[in-house]
N, CA, C and O atoms as a CHARMM CRD file, in Angstrom:
* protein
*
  360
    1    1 UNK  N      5.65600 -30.68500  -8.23800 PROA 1      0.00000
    2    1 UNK  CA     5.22700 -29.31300  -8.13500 PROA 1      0.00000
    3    1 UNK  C      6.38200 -28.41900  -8.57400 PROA 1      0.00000
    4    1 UNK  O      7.54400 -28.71400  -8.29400 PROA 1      0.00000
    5    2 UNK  N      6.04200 -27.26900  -9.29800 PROA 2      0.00000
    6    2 UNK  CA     7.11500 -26.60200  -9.87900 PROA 2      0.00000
    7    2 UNK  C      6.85700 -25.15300  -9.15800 PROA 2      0.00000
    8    2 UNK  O      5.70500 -24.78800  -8.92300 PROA 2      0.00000
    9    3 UNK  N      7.97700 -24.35900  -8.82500 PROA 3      0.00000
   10    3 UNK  CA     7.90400 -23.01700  -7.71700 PROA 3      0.00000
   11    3 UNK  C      8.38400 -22.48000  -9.18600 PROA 3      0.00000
   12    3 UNK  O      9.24600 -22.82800  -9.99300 PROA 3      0.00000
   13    4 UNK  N      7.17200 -21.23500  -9.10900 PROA 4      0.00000
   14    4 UNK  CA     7.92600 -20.18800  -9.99000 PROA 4      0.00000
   15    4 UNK  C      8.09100 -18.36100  -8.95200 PROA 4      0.00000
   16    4 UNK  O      7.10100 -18.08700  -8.27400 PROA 4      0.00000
   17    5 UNK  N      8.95300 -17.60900  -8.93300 PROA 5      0.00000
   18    5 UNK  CA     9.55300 -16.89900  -8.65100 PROA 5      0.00000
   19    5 UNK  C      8.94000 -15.52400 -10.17100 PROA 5      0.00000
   20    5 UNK  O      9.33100 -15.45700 -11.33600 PROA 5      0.00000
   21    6 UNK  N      7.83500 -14.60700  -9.37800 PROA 6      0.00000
   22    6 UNK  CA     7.59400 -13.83800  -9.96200 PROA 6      0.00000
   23    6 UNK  C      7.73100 -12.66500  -9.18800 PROA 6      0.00000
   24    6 UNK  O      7.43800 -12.52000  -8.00100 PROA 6      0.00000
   25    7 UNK  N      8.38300 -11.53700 -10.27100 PROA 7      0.00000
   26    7 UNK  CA     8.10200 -10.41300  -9.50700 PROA 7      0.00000
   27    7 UNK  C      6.97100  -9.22700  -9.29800 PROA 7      0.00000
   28    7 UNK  O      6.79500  -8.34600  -8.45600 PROA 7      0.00000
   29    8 UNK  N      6.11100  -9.77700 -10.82400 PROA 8      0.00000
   30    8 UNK  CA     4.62300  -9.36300 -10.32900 PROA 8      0.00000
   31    8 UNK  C      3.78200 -10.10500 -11.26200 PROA 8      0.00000
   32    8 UNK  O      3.93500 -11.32000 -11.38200 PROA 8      0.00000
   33    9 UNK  N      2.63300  -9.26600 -12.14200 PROA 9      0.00000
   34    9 UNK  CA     1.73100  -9.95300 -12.71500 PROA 9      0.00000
   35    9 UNK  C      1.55400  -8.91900 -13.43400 PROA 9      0.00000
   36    9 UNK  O      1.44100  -7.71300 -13.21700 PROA 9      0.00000
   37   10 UNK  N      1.54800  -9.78100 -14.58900 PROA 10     0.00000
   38   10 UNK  CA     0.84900  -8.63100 -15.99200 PROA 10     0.00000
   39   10 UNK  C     -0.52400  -9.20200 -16.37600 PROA 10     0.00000
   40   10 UNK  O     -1.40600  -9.17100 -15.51800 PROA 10     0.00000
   41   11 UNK  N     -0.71700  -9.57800 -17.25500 PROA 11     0.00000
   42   11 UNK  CA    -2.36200  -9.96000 -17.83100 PROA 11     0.00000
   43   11 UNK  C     -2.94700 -10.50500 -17.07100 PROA 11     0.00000
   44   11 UNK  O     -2.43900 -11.46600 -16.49300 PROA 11     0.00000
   45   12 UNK  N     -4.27500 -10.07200 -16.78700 PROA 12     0.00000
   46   12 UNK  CA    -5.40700 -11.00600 -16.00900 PROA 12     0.00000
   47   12 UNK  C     -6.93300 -10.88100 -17.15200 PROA 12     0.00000
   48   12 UNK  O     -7.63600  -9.97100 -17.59100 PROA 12     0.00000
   49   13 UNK  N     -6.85700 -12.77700 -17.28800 PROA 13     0.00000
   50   13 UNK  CA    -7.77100 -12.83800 -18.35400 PROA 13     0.00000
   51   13 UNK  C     -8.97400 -13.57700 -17.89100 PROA 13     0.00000
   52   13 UNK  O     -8.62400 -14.47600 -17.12600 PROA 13     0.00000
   53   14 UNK  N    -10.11900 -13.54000 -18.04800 PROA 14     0.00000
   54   14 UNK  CA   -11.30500 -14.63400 -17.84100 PROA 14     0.00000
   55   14 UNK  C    -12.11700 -15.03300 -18.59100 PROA 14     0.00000
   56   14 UNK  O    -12.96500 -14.33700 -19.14900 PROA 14     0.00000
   57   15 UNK  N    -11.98400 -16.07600 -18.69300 PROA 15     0.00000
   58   15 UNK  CA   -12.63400 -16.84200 -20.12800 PROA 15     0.00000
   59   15 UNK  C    -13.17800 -18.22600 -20.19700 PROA 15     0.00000
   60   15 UNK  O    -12.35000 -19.13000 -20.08300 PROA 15     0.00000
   61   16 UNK  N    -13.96000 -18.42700 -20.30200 PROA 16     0.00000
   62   16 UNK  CA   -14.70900 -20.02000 -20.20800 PROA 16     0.00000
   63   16 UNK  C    -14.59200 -20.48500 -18.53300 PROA 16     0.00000
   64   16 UNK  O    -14.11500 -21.57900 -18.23400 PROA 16     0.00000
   65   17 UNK  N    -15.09400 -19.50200 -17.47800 PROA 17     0.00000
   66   17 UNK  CA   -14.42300 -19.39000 -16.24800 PROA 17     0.00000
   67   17 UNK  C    -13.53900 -20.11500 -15.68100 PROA 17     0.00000
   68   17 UNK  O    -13.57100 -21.10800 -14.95500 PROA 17     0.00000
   69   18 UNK  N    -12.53500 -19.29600 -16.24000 PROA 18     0.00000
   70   18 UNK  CA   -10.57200 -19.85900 -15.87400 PROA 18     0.00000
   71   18 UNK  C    -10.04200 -18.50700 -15.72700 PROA 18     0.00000
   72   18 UNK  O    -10.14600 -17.83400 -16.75300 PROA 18     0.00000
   73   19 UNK  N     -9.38900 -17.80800 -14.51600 PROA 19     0.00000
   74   19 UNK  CA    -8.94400 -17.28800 -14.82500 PROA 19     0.00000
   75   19 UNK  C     -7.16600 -17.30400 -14.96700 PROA 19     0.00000
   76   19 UNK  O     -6.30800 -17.92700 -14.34200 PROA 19     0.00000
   77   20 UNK  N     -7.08900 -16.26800 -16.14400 PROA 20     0.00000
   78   20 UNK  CA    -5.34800 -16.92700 -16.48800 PROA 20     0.00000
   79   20 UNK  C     -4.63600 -15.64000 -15.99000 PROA 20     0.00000
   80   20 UNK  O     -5.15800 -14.60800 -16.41000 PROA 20     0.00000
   81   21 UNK  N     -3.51700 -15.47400 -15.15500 PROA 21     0.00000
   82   21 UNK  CA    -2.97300 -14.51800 -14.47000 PROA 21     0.00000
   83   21 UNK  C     -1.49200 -14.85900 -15.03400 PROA 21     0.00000
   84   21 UNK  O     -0.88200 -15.90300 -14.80400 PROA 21     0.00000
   85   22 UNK  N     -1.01700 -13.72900 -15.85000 PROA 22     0.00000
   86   22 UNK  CA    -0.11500 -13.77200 -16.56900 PROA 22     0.00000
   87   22 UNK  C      1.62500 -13.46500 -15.09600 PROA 22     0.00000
   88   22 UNK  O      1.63600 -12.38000 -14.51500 PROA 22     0.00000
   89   23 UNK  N      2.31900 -14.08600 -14.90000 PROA 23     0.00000
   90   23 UNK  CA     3.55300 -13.90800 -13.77900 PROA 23     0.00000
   91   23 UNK  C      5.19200 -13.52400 -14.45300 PROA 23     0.00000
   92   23 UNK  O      6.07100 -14.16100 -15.03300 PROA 23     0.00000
   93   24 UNK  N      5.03000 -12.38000 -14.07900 PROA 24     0.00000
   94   24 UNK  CA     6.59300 -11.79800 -14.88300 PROA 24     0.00000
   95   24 UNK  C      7.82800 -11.66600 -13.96000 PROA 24     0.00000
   96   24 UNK  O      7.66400 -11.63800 -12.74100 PROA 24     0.00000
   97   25 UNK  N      8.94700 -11.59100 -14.46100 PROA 25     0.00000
   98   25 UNK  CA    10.00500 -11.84800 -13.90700 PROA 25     0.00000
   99   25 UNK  C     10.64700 -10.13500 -14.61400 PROA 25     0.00000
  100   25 UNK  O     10.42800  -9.70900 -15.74700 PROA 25     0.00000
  101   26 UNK  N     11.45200  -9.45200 -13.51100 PROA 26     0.00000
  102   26 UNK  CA    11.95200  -8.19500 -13.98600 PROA 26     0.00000
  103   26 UNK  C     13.72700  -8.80900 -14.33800 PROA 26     0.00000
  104   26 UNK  O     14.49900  -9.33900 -13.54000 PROA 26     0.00000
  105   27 UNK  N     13.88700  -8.57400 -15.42300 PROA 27     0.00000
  106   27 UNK  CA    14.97100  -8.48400 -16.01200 PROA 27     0.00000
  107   27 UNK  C     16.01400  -7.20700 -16.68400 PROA 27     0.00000
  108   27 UNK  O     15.76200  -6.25100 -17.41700 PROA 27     0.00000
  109   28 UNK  N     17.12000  -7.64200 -16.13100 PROA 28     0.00000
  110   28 UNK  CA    18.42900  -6.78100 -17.46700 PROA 28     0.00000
  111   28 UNK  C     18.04300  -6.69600 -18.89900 PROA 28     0.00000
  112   28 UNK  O     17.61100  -7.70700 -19.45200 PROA 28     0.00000
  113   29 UNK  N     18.12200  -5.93700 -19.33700 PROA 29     0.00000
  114   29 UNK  CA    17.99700  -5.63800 -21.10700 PROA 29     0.00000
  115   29 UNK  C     19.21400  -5.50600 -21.18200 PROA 29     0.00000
  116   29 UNK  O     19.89300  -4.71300 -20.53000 PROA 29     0.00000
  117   30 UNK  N     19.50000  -6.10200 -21.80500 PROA 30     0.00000
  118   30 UNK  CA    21.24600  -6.40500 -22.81800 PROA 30     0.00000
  119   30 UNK  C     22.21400  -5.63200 -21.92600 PROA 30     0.00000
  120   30 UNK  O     22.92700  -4.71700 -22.33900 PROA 30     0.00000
  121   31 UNK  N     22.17200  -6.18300 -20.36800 PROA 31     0.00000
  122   31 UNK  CA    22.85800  -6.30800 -19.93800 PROA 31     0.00000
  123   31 UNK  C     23.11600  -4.80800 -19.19700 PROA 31     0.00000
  124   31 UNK  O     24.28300  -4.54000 -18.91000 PROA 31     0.00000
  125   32 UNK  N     22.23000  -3.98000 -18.93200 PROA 32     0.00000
  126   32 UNK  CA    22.43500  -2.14600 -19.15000 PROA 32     0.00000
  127   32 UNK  C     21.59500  -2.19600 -17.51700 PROA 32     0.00000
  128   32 UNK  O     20.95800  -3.20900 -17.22700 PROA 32     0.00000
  129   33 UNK  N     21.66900  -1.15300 -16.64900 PROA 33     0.00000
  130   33 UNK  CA    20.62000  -0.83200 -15.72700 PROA 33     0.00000
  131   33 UNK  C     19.33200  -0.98100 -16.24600 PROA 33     0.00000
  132   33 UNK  O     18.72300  -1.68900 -15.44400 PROA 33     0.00000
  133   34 UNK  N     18.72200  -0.72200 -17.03200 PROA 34     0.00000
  134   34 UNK  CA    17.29900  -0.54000 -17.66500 PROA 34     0.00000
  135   34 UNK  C     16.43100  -1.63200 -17.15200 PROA 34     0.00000
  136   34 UNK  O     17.23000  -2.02200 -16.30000 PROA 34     0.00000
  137   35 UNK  N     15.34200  -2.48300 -17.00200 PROA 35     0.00000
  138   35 UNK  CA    14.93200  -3.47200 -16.64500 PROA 35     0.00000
  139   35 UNK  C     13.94300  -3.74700 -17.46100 PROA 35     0.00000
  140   35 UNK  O     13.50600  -2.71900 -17.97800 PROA 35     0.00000
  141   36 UNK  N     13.37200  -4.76700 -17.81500 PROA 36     0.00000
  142   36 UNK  CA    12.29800  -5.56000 -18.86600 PROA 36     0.00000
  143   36 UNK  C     11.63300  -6.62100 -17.96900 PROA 36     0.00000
  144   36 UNK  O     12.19200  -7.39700 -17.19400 PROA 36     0.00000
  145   37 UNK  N     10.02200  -6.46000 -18.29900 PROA 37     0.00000
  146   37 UNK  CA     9.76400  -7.78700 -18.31700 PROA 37     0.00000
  147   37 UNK  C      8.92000  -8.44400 -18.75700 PROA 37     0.00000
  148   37 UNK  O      7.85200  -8.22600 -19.32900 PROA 37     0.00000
  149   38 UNK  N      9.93000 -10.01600 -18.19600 PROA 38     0.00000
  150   38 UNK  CA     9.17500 -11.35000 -18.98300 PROA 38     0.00000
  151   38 UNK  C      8.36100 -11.97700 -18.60500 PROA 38     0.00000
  152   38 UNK  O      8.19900 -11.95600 -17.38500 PROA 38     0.00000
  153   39 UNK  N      7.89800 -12.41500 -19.02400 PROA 39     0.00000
  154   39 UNK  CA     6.94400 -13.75500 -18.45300 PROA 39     0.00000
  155   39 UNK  C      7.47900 -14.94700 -17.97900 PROA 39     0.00000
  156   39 UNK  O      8.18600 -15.51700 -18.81000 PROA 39     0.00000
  157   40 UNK  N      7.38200 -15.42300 -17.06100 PROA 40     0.00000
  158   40 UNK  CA     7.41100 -16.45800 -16.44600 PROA 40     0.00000
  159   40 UNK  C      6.84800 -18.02200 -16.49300 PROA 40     0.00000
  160   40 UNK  O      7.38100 -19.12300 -16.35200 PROA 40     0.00000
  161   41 UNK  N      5.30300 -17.49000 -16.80100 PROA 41     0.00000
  162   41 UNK  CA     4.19700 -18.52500 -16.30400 PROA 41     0.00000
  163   41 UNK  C      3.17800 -17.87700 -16.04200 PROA 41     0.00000
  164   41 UNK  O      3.35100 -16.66300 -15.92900 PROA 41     0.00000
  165   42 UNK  N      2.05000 -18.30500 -15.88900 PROA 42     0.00000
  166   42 UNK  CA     0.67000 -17.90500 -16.27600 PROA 42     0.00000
  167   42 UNK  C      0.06700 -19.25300 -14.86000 PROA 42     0.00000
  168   42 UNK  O      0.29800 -20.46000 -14.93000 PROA 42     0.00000
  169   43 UNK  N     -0.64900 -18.59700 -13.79500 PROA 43     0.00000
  170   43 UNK  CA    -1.54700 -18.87900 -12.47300 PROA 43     0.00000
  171   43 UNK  C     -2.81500 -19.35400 -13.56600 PROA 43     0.00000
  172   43 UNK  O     -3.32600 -18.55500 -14.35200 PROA 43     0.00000
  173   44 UNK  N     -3.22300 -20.82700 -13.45700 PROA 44     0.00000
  174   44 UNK  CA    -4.44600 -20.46100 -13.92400 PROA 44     0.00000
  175   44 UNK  C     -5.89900 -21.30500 -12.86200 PROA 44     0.00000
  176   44 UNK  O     -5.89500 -22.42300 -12.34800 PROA 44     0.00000
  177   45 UNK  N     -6.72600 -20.50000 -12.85200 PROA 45     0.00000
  178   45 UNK  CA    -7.68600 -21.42400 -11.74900 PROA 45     0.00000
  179   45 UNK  C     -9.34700 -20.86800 -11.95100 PROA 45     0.00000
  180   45 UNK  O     -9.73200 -19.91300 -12.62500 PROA 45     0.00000
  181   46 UNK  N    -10.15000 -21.81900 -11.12400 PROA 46     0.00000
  182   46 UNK  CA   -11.55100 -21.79900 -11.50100 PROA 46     0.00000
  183   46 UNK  C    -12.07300 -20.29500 -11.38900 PROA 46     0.00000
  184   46 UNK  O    -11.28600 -19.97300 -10.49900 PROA 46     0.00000
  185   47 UNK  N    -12.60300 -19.45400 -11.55600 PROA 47     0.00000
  186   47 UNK  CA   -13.36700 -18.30100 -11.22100 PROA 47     0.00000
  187   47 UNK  C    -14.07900 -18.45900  -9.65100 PROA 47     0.00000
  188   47 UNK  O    -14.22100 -17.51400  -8.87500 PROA 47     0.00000
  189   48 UNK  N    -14.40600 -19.59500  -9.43200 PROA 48     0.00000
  190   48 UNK  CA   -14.93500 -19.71600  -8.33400 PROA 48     0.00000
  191   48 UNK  C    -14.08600 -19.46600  -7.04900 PROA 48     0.00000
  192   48 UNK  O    -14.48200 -18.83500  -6.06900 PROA 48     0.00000
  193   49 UNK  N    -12.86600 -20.04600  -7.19100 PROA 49     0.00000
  194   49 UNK  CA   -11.48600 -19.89000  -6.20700 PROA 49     0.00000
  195   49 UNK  C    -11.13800 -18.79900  -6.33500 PROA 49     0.00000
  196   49 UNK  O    -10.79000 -18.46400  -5.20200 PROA 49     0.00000
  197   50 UNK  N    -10.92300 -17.59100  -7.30900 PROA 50     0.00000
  198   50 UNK  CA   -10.53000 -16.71400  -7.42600 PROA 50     0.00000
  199   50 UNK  C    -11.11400 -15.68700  -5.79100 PROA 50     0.00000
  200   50 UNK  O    -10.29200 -14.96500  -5.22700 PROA 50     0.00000
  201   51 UNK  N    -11.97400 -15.75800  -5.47600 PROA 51     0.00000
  202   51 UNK  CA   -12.34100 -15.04000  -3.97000 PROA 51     0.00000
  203   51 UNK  C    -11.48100 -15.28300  -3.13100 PROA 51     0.00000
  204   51 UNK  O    -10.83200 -14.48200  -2.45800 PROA 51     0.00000
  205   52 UNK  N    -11.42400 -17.08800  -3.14900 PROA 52     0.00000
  206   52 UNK  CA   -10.66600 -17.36100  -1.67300 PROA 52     0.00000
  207   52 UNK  C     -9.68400 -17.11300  -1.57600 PROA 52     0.00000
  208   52 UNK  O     -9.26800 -16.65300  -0.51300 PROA 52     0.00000
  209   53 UNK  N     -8.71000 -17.35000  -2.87000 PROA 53     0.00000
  210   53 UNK  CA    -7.33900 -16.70500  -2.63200 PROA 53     0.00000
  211   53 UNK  C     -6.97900 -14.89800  -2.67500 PROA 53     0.00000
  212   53 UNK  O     -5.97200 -14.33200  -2.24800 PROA 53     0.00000
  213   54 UNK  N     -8.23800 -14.27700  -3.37200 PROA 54     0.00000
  214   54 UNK  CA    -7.77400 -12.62300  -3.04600 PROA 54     0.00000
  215   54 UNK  C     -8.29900 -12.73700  -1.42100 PROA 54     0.00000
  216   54 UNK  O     -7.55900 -12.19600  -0.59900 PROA 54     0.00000
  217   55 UNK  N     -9.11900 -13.18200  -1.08200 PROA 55     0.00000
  218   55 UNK  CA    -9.27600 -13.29900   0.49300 PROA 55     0.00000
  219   55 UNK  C     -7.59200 -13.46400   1.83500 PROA 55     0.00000
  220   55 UNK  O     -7.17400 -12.81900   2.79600 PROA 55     0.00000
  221   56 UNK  N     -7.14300 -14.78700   1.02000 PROA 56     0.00000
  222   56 UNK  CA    -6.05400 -15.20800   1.41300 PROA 56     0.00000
  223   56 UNK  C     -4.87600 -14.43600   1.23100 PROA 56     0.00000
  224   56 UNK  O     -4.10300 -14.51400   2.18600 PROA 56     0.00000
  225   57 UNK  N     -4.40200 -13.51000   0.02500 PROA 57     0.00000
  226   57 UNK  CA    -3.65900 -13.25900   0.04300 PROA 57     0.00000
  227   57 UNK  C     -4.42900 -11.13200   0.86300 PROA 57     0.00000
  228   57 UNK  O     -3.47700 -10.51200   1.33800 PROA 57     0.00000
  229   58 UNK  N     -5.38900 -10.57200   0.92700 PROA 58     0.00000
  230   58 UNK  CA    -5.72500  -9.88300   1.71100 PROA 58     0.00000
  231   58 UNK  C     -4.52800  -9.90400   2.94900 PROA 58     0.00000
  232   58 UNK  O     -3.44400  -9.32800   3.04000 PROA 58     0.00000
  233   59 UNK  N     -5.37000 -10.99800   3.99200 PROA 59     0.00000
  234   59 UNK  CA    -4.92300 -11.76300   5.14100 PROA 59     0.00000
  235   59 UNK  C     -3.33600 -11.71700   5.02800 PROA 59     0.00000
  236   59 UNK  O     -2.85300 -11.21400   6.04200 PROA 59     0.00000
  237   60 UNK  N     -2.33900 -12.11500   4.03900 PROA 60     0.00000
  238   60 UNK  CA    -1.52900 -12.25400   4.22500 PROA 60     0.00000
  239   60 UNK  C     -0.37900 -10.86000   4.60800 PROA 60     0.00000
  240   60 UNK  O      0.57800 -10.81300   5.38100 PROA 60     0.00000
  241   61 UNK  N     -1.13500  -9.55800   3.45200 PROA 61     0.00000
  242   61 UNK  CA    -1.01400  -8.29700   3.69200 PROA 61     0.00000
  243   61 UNK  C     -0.90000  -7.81400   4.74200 PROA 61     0.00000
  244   61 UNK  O      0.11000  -7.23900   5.14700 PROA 61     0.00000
  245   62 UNK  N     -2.22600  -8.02500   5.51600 PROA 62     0.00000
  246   62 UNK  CA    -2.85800  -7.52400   6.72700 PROA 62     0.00000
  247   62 UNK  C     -1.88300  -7.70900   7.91700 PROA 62     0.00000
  248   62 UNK  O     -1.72800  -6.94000   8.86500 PROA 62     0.00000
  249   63 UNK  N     -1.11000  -9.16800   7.61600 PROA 63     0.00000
  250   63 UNK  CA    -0.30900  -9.59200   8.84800 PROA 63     0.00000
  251   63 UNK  C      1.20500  -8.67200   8.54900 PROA 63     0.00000
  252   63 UNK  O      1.68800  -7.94600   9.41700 PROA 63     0.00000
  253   64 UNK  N      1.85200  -8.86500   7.11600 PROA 64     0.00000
  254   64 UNK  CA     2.95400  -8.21900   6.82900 PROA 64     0.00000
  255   64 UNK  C      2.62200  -6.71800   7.30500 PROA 64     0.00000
  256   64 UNK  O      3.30200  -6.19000   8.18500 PROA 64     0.00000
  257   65 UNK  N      1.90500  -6.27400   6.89300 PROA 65     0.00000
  258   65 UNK  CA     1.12300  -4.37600   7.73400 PROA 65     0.00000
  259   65 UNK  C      1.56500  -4.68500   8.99700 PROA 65     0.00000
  260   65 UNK  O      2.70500  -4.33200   9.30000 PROA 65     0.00000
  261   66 UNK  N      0.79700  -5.35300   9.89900 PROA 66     0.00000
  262   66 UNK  CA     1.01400  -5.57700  10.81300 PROA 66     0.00000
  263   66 UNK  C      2.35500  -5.51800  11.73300 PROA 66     0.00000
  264   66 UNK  O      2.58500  -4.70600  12.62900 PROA 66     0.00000
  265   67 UNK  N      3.23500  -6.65500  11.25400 PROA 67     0.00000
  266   67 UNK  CA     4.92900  -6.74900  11.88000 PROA 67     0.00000
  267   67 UNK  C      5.48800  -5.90600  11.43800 PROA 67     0.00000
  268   67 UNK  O      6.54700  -5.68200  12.02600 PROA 67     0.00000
  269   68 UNK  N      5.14600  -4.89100  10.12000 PROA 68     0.00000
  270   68 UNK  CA     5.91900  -3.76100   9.72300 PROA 68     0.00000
  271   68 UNK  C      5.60800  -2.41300  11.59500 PROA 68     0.00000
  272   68 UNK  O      6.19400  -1.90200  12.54900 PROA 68     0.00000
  273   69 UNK  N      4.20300  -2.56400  10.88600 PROA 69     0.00000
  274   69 UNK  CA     3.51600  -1.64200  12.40200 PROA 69     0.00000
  275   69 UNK  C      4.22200  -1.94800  13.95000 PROA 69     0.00000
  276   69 UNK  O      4.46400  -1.12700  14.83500 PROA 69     0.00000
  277   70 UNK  N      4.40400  -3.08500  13.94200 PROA 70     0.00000
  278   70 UNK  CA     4.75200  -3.70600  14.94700 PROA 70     0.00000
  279   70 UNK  C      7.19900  -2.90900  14.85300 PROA 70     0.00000
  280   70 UNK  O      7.77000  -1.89100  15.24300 PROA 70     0.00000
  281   71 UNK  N      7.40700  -3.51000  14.51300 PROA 71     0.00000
  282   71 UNK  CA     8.73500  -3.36600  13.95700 PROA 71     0.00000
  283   71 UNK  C      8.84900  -1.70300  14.16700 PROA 71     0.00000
  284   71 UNK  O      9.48200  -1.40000  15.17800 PROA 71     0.00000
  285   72 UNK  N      8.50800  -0.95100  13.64000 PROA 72     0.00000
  286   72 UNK  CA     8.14000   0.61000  13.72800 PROA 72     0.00000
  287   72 UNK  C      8.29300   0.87300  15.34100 PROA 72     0.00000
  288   72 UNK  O      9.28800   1.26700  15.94900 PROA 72     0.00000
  289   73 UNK  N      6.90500   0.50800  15.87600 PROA 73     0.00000
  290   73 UNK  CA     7.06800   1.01800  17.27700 PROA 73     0.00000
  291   73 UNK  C      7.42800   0.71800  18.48800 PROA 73     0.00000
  292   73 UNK  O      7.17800   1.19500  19.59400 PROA 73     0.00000
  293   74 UNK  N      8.36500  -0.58300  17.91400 PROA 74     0.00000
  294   74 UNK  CA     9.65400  -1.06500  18.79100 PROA 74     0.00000
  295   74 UNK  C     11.01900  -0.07600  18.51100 PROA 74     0.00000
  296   74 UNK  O     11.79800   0.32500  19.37600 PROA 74     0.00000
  297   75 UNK  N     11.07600   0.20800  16.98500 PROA 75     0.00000
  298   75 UNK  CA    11.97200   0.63900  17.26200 PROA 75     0.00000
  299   75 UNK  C     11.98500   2.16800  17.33700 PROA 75     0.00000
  300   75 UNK  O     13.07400   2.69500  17.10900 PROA 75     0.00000
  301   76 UNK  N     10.93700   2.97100  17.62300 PROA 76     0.00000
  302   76 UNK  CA    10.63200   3.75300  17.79600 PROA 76     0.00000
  303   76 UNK  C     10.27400   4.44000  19.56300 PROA 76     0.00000
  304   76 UNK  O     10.21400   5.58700  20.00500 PROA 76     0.00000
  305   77 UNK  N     10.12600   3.28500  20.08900 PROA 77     0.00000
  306   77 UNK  CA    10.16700   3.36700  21.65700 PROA 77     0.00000
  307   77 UNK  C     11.57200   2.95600  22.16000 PROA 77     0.00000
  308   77 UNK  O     11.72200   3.17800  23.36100 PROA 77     0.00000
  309   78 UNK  N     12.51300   2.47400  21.60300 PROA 78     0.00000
  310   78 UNK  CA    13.72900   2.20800  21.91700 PROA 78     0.00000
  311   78 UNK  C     14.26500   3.53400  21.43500 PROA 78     0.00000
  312   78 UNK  O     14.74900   4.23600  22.32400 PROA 78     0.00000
  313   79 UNK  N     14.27800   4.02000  20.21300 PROA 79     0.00000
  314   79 UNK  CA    14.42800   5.43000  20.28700 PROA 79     0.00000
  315   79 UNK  C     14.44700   6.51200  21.23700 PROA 79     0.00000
  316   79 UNK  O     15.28600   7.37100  21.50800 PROA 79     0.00000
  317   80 UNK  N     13.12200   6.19700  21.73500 PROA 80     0.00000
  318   80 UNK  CA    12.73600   7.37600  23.00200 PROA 80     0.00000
  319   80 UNK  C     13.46300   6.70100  24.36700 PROA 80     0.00000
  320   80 UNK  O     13.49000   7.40100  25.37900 PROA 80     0.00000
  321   81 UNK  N     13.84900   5.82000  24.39500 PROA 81     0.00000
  322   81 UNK  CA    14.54000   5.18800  25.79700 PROA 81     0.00000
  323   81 UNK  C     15.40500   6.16000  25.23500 PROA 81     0.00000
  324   81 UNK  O     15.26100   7.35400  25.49600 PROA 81     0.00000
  325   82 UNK  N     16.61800   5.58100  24.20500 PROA 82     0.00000
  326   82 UNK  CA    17.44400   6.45300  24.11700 PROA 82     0.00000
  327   82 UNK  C     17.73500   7.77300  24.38800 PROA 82     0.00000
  328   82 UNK  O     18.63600   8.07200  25.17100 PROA 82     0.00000
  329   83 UNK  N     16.81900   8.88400  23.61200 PROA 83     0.00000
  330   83 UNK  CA    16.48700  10.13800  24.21100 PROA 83     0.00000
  331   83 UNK  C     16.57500  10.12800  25.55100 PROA 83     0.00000
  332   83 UNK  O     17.42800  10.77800  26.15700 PROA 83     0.00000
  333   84 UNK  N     15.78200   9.45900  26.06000 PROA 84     0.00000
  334   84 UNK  CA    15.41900   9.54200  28.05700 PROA 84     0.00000
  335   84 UNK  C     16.58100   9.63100  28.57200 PROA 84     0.00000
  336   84 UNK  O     16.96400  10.42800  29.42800 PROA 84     0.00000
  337   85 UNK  N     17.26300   8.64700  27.95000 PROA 85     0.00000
  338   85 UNK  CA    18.57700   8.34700  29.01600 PROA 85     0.00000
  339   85 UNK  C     19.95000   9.03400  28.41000 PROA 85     0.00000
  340   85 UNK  O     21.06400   8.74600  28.84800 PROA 85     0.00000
  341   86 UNK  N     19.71000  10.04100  27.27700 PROA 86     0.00000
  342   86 UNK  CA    20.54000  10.93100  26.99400 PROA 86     0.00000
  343   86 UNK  C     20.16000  12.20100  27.78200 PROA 86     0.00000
  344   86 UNK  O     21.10300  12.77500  28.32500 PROA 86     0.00000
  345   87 UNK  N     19.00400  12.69900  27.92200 PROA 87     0.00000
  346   87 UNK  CA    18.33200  13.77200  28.57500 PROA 87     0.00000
  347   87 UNK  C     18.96200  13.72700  30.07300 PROA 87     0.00000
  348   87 UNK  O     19.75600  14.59200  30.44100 PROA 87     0.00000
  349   88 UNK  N     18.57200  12.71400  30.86400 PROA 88     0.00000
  350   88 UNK  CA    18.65700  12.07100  32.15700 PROA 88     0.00000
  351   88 UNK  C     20.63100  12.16500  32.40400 PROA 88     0.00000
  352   88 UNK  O     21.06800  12.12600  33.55400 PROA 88     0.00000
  353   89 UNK  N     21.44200  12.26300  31.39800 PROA 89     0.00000
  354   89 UNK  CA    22.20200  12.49200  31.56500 PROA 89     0.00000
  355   89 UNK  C     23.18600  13.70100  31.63900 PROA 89     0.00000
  356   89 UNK  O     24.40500  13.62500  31.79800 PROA 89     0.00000
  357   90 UNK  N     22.30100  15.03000  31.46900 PROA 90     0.00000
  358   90 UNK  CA    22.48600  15.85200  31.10700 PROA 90     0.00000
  359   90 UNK  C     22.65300  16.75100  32.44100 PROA 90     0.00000
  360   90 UNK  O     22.91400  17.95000  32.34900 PROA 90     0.00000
């Protein structure tokens, strides 16, 4: 099995139901701040699967939303302790 490392996706093609999902990599241009990108590799799979995995990767969103949401109003109620017990000291 080969891991490829994309930083997003350019072409999405469907054809003889396959679809081919083009995977780019953001790169240096001759070496300058500027960024380019390449291609990587190309996702390719039945039309039929294509649901389960936008399903799957949905789900995967939903949870990252989530611990972000989560992460937020931890540290957002530790915040307000703070306040409290600056107030409380006053």
């Amino acid at each position: 099995m080969t891991d490829i490392f994309a930083d997003g996706t350019g072409s999405v093609v469907v054809s003889n139901g396959v679809v081919r999902i083009e995977l780019v990599q953001l790169r240096r241009k001759d070496d300058k701040a500027e960024l380019e990108s390449q291609t990587t590799g190309s996702l390719l799979m039945p039309v039929a699967s294509l649901k389960h995995l936008t399903l799957q990767l949905a789900k995967a969103l939903e949870q990252i939303q989530a611990r972000a949401a989560e992460k937020d109003r931890l540290e957002g109620s530790a915040k307000g302790d703070d306040l409290d017990e600056a107030l409380s000291n006053l």
